[in-house]
ChimeraX commands (.cxc) that place a marker at each C-alpha (Angstrom):
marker #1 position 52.49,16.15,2.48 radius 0.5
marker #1 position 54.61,18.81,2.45 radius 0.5
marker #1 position 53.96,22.54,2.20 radius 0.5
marker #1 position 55.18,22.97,-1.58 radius 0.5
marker #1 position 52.23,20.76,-2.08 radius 0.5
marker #1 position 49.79,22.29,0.08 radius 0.5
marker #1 position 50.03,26.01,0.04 radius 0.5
marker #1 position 49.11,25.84,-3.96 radius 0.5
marker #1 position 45.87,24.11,-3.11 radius 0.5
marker #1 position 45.06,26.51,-0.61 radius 0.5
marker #1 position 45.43,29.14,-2.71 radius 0.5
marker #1 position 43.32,27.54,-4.96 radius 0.5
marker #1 position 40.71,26.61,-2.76 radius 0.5
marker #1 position 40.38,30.34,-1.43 radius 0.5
marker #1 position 40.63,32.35,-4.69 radius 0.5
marker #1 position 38.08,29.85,-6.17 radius 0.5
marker #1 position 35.79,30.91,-3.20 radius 0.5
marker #1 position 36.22,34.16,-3.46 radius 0.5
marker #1 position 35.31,33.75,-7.05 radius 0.5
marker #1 position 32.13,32.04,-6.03 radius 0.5
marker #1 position 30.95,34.32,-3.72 radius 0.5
marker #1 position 31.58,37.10,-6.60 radius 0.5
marker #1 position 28.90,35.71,-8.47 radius 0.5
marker #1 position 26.56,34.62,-6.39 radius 0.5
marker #1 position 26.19,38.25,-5.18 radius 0.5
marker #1 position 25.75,38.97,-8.78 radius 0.5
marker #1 position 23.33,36.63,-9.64 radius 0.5
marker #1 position 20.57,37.53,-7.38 radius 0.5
marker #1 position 18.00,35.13,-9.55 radius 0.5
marker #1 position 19.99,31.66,-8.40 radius 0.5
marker #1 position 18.96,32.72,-4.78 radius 0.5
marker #1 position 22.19,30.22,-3.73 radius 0.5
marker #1 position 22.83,29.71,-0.03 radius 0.5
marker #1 position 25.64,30.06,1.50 radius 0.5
marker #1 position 27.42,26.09,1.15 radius 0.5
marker #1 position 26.75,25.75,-2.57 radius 0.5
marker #1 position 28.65,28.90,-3.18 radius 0.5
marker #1 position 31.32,27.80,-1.30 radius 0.5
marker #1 position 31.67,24.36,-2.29 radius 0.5
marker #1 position 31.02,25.22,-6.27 radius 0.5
marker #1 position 33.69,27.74,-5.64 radius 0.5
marker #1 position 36.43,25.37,-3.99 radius 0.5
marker #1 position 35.75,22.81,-6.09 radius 0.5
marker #1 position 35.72,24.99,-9.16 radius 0.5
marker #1 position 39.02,26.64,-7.92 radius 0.5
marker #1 position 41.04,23.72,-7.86 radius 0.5
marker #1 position 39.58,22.32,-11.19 radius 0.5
marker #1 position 40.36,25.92,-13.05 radius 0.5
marker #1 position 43.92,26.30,-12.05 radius 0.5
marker #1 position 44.44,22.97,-13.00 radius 0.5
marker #1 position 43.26,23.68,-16.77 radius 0.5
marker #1 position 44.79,27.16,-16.71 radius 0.5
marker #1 position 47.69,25.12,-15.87 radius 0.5
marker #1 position 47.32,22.51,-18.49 radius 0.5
marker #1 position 46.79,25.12,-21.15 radius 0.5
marker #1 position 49.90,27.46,-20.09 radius 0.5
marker #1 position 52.41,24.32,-19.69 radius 0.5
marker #1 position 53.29,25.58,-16.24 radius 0.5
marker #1 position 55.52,28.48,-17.67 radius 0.5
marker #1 position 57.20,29.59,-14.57 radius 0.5
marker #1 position 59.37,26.66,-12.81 radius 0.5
marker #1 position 58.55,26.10,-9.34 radius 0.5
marker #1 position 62.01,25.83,-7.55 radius 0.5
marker #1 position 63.26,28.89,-9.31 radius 0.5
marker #1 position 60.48,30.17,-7.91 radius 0.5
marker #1 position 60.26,29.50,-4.72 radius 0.5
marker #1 position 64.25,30.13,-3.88 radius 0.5
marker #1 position 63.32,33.71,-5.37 radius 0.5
marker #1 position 60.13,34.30,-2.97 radius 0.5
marker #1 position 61.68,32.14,-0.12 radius 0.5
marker #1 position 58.84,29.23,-0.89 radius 0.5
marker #1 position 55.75,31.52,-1.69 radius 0.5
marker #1 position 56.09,32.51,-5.24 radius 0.5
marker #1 position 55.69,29.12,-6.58 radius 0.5
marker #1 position 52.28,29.24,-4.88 radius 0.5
marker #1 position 51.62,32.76,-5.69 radius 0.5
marker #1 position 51.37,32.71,-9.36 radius 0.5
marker #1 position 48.89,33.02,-12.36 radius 0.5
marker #1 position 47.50,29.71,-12.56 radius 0.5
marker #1 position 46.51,29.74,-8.76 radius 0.5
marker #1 position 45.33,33.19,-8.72 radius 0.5
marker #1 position 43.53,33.55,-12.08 radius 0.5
marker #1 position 42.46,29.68,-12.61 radius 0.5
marker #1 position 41.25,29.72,-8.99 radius 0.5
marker #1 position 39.01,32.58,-9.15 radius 0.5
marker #1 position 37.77,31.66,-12.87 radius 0.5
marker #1 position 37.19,28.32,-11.59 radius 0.5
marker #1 position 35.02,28.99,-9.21 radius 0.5
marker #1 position 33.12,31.62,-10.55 radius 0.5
marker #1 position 32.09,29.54,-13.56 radius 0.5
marker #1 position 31.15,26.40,-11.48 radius 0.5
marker #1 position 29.06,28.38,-9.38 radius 0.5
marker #1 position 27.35,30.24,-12.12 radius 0.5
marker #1 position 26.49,26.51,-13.40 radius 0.5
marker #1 position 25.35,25.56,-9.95 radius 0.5
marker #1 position 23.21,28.92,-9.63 radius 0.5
marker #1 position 21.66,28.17,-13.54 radius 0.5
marker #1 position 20.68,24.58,-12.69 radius 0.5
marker #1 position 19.51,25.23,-9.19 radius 0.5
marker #1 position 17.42,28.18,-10.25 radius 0.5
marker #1 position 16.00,25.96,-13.36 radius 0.5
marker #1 position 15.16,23.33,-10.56 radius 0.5
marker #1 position 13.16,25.63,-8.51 radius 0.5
marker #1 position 10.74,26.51,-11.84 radius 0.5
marker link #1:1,2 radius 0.2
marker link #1:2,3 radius 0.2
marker link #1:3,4 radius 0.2
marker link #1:4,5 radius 0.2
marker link #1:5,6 radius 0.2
marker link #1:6,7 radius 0.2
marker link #1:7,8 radius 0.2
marker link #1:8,9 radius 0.2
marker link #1:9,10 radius 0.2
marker link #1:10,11 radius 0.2
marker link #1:11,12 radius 0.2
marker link #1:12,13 radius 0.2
marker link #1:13,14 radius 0.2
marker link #1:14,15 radius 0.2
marker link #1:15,16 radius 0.2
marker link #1:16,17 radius 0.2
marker link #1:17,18 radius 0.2
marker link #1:18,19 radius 0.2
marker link #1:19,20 radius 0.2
marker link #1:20,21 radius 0.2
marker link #1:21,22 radius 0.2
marker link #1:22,23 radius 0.2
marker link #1:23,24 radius 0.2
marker link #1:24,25 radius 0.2
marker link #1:25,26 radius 0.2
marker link #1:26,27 radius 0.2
marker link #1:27,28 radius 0.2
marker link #1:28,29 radius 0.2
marker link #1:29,30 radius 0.2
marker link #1:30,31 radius 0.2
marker link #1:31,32 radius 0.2
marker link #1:32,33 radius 0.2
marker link #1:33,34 radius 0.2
marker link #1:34,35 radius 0.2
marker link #1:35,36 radius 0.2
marker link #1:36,37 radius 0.2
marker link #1:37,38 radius 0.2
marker link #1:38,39 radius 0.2
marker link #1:39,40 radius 0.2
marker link #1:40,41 radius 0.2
marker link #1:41,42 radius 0.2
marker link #1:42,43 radius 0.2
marker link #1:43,44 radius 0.2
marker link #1:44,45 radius 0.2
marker link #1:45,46 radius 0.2
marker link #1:46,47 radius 0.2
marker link #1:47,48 radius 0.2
marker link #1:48,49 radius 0.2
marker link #1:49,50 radius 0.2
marker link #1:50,51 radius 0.2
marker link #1:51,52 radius 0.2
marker link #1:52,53 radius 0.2
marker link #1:53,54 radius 0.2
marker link #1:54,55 radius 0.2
marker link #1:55,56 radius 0.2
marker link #1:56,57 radius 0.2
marker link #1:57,58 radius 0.2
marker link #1:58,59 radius 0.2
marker link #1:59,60 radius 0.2
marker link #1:60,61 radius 0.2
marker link #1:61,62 radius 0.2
marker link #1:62,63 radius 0.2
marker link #1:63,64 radius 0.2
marker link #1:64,65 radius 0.2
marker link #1:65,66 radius 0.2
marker link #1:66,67 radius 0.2
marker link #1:67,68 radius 0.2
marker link #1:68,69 radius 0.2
marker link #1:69,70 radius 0.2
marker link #1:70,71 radius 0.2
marker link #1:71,72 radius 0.2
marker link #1:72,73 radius 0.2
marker link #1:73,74 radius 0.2
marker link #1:74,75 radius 0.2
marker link #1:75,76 radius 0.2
marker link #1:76,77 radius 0.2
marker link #1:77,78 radius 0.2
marker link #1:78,79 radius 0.2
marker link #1:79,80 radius 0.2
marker link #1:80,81 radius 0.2
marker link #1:81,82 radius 0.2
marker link #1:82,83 radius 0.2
marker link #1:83,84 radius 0.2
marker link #1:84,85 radius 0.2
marker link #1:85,86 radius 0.2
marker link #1:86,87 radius 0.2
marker link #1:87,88 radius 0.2
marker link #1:88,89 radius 0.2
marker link #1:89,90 radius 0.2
marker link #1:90,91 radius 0.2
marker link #1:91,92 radius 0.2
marker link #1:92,93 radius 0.2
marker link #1:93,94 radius 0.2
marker link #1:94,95 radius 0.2
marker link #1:95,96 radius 0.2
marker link #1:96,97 radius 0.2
marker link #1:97,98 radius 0.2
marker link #1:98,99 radius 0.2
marker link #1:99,100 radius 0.2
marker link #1:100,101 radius 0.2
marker link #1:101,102 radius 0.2
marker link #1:102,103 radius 0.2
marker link #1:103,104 radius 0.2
view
């Protein structure tokens, strides 16, 4: 696999975190640890660019791109940044919801 490949899921993966982790510090009532936030918020990442994707038809083309940012901008875009965050931040609500409806 080679790093064209990679580097967008990585982006993914941490912007969906970071997404996460933004709102399970906001919802104090889901009273999430540590590992569902993360792993809602990967998994959510990934699954939120790739609608955010789906829905913008990939508008910017990756090779042009990448031979503009030297192999970075094609990784560094909207649907990685935006999706990823979004992503996460709505799985992990979901997860915070149901686990806090499991506790009652």
């Amino acid at each position: 696999m080679d790093m064209n490949t990679l580097l967008p899921i990585i982006i993914q993966i941490i912007t969906g975190i970071i997404g996460g982790q933004a709102v399970g510090a906001a919802i104090k009532t889901a009273a999430m640890g540590q590992l569902p936030k993360i792993r809602g918020g990967a998994i959510g990442g990934v699954g939120g660019a790739a609608i955010l994707g789906s829905l913008l038809g990939h508008g910017v083309d990756p090779a042009a791109a990448a031979a503009a940012t030297g192999g970075l901008g094609s990784a560094l875009n909207l649907q990685n940044i935006i999706g990823g965050a979004g992503g996460g931040a709505i799985l992990t609500g979901i997860l915070g919801a149901v686990m806090g409806a499991m506790k009652k």
